[in-house]
N, C-alpha and C positions, 0 to 999 in steps of 0.2 A: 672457682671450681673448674678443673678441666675437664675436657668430656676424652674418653680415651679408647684406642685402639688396640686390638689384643691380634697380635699375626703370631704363628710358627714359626722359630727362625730356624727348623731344621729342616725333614722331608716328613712333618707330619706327626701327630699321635707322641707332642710333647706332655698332653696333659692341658692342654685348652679346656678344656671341658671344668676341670675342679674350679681352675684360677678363675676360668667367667663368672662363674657360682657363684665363688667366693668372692670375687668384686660386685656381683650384680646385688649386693646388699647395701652395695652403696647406691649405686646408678637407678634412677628412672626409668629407666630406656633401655632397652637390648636389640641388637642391631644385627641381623647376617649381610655380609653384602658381596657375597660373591659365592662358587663352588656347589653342588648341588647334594643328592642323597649320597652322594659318594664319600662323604665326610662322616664321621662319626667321633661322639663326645658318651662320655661315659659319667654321670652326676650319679657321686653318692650322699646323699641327705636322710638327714636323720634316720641311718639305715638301710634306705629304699634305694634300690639300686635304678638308674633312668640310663634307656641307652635311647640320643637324640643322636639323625641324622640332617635332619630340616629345618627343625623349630630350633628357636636360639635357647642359649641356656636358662636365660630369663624364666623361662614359661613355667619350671615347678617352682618358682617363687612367688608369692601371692602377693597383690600389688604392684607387680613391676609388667610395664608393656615390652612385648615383644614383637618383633617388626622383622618381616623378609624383605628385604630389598629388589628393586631391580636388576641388580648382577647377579643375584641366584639364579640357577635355571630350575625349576620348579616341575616335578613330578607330581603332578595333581592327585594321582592313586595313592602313591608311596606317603603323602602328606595326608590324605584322609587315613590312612593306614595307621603312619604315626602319632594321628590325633586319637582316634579312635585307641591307642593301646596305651596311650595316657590319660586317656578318661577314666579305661579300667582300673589304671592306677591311681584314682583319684584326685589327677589332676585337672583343675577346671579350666576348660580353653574358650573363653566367647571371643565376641568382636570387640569385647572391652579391654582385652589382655593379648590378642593376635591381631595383628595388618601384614596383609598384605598387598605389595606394589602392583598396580592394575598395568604397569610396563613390563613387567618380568615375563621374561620368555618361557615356555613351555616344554616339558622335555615328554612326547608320545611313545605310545607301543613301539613305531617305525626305528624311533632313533634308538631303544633298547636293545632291538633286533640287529640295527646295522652294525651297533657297538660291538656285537657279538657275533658276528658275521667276518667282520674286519679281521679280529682277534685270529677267529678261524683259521681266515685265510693267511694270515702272516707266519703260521707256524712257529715257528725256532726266534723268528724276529717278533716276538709280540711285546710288548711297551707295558704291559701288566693294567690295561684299564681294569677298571671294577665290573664293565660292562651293564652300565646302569644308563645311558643313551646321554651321559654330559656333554661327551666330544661334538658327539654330530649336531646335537641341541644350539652348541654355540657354534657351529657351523653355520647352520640354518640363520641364526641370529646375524651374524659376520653376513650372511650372504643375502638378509633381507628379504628373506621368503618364510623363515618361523613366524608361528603362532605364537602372539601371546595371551598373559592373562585377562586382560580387556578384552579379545575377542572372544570369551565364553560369554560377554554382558550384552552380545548383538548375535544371539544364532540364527537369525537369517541371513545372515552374511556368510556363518560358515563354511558355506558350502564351494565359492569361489573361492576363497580361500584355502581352502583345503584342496584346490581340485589345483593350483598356483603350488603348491608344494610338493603334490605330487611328481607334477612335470619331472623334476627334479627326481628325487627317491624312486620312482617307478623306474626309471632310467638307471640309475645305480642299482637297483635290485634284478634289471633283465641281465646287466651287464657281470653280476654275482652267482647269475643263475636262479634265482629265488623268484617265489612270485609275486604279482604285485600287488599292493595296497587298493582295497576296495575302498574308497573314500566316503562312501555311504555308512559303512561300518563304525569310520573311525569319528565321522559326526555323529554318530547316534553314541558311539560312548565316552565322545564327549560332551554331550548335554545331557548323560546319564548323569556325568560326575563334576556339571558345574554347580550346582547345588550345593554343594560339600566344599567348597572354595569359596564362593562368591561372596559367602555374609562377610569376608576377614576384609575382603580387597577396598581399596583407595588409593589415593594419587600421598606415597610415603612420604616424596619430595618434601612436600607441602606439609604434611603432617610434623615431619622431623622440624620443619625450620619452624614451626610454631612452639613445638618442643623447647627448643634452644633458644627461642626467644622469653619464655616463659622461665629461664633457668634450670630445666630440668638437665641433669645428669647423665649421657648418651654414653653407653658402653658398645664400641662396634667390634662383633665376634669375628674374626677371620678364619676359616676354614684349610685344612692342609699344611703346608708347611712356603717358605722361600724360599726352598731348593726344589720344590714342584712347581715353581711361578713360570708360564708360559714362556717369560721372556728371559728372567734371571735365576733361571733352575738348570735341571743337568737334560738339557733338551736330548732329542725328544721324549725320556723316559720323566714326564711333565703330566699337570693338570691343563687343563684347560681352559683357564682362568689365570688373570692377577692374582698372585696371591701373596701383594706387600704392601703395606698399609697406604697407599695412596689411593687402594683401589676401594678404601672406607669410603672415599668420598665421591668417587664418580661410580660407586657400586648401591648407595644409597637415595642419592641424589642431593648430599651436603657441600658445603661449600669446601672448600679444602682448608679456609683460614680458620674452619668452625674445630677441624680437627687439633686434637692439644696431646698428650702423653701418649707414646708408642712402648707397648710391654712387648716383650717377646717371650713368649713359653720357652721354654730351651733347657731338654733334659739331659741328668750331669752323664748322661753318656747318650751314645747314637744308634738311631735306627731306621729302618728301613723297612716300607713292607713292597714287594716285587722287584722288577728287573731295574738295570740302573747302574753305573756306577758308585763306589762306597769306598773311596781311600781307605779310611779304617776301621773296616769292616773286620772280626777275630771271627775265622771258623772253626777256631778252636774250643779247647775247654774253659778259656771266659768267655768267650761270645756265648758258647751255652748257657753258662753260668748267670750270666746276663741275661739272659731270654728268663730264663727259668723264675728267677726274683721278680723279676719283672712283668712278671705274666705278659708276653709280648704275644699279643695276636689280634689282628684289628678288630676294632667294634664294628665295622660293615662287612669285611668280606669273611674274618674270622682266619683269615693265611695268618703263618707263621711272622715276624720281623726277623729280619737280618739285625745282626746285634755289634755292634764295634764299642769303642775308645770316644770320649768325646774329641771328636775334630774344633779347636778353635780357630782354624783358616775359613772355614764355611760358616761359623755363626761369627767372627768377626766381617766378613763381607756380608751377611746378612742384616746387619747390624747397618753397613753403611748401607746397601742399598735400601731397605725398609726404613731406614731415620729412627732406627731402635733406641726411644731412651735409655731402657734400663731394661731388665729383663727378670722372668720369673723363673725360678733354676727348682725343675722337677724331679722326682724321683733318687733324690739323694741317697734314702734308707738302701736304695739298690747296691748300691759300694759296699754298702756296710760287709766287712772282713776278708777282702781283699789285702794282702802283704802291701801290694804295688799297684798303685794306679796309674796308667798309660793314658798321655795327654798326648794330641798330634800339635803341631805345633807350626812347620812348615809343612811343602813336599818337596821331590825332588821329581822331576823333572828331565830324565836323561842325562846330561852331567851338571842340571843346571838345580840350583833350591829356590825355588817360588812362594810367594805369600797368599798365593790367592789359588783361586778354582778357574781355570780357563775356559773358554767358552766350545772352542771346537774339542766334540765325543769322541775322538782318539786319545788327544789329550788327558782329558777327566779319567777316561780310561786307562791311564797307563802313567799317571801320577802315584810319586809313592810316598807310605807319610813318614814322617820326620816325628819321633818322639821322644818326649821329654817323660821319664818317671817319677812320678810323687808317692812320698808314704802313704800306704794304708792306715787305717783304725779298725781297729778290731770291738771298739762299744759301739751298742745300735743307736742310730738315728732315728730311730720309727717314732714318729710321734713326739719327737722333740716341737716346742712351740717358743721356743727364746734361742738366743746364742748361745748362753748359759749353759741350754740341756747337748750342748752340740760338744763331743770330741776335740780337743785343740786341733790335730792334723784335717780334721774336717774343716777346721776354720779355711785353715790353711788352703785347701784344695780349695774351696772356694772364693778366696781371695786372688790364688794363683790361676781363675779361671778368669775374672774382672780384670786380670792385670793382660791376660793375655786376648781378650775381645775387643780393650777401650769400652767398654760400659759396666755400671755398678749393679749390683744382684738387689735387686724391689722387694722382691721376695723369696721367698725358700718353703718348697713342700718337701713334709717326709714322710705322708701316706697317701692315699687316696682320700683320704675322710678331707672336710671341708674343714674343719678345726684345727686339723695338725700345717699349721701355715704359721711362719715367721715372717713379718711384714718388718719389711727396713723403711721403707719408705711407701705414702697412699699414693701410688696416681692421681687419683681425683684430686688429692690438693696442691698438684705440682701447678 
């Protein structure tokens, strides 16, 4: 049995959320291990709609553990918040069913503020954070003055500590104009709200490798998409975080040899939520069209998506840089009755046609795409559950989507429901 990794290979809100579900009925174990409340996943089960930003998808399935990693940066309110409105929904959260990593860093009131302070001040140039304090949180982190979860289990320490991070923030807040952080404050509400975290917390490292030695089945949820990855996305309009499956394992604290099958979510068209470059981006009457089918609007901030063509230059380099086995291809019913389907295929480049997404933001910027047109169908896919129930030219488009990435489609969703899934091949038993 392999234990598997589930990354974005677009810029986000491919549909992670169904496909974890829908795999974590195999798996033991559910994993986050990077990205913070700025993520959000939308589980619908047996009717009940679940919108998670923190907790992995694991959690409304009964019997399976779910585990926050160390690479999350963790919003300790926003995570009592989101437990607390899954309780009401009847979902049971103890220490038997949640861990979390006593490493994982902290995201505070201060770096909420600064997030939003930043934004402010960039005007015209603003990078579209969610303004939830990820950036600065892994700032802190990077720069070895954050807080983390282990230090709500010593509050007498707090206080030099906090008064150590200060130095810092207080200093960027004089030089914003804003005033500064009473650190007395922000100790007293954080030992209001260690309480509410502390029963989950442990050393995960440790937990996972007894996991995996014991043979249980580790599904690790990645958050966002590859073209948001700090390093191999369309900088700076980026998360703040890894976010390609290598980062399952030093975001967990697993070995990298323990990692086995890479799924990539990847929906049969593209989208985008804020600023950024988007080759094939339509701000026409299919990009609407698209939005519209699609109900495109994020499950955190609730903004509109930008809506294009699927691009396969960007999930074929996704593909190599993330070590994509195969992929889970979402939102297909969306096509449904379109004449013509627009595939991107290369770009061009000033006089030149290129394969790939270049790195310097003039460039991304000012690439144009190169498309190849495939037949429509006009019968719905919604809730097809075989090949059988699928349109020939659907096959079609789908097959001319594998031929043009180098990887084969795992699986195939054509609703939101967790049932309407055509599985070509399990992960787990690759």
């Amino acid at each position: 049995m392999a234990n598997v990794v589930v990354v974005g290979s677009q810029w986000g809100d491919e549909g992670k959320g169904k496909v974890v579900d829908w795999l974590s009925e195999r798996a033991d174990v559910v994993v986050r291990f990077q990205g913070g409340h700025n993520a959000g996943h939308t589980l619908v089960v047996d009717g009940n709609t679940y919108k998670l930003s923190l907790l992995p998808s694991g959690i409304v399935r009964p019997g399976k553990l779910s585990v926050i990693g160390n690479g999350v940066v963790i919003d300790p309110w926003a995570l009592a918040d989101e437990i607390g409105r899954l309780t009401e929904q009847g979902v049971a959260i103890t220490a038997e069913n949640l861990r979390i990593a006593d490493n994982a860093t902290l995201i505070l009131p201060l770096h909420r503020e600064l997030d939003a302070f930043r934004e402010e001040a960039a005007g015209a140039a603003q990078i579209g954070t969610t303004k939830r304090g990820i950036g600065p949180a892994y700032e802190d982190k990077v720069g070895r003055r954050a807080l983390r979860v282990c230090d709500l289990m010593e509050p007498n320490k707090l206080e030099a500590k906090i008064e150590r991070l200060l130095v810092h923030h207080n200093a960027l807040r004089r030089g914003l104009d804003r005033h500064e952080i009473d650190g007395a404050e922000l100790e007293s509400q954080l030992r209001d709200i260690s309480g509410k975290i502390l029963p989950y917390v442990c050393s995960v490292w440790s937990l996972l490798d007894k996991e995996r030695r014991r043979g249980r089945r580790i599904l690790f949820e990645g958050a966002q998409g590859t073209l948001l990855d700090i390093d191999h996305g369309t900088y700076p309009y980026v998360t703040s975080s890894n976010t390609v499956a290598a980062q399952a394992a030093t975001g967990s604290g697993t070995a990298p040899s323990a990692l086995g099958y890479v799924l990539g979510i990847t929906k049969a068209y593209t989208t985008r939520v804020g600023g950024g470059p988007f080759p094939s981006e339509d701000s026409g009457e299919d990009g609407n069209l698209l939005g519209e089918r699609g109900h495109e609007f994020g499950t955190v901030t609730g903004r509109k998506r930008r809506c294009g063509w699927f691009d396969a230059v960007l999930v074929r380099q996704a593909i190599r840089t993330g070590g994509i086995t195969g992929i889970a291809l979402t939102k297909l019913d969306v096509l449904d009755g379109f004449d013509e389907i627009k595939v991107c295929t290369e770009y061009r480049l000033g006089d030149q046609r290129i394969d790939h997404l270049p790195a310097s933001r003039d460039d991304q910027s000012n690439v144009e795409p190169i498309y190849e047109t495939v037949e429509g169908w006009s019968q719905s896919t919604e809730g097809a559950r075989s090949w059988a129930d699928l349109p020939a030219q659907a096959v079609k488009y789908v097959r001319r989507i594998e031929e043009l990435i180098g990887a084969p489609v795992a699986l195939l969703s054509t609703s939101p429901r967790r049932e309407d899934t055509i599985l070509v091949h399990d992960p787990f038993q690759d």
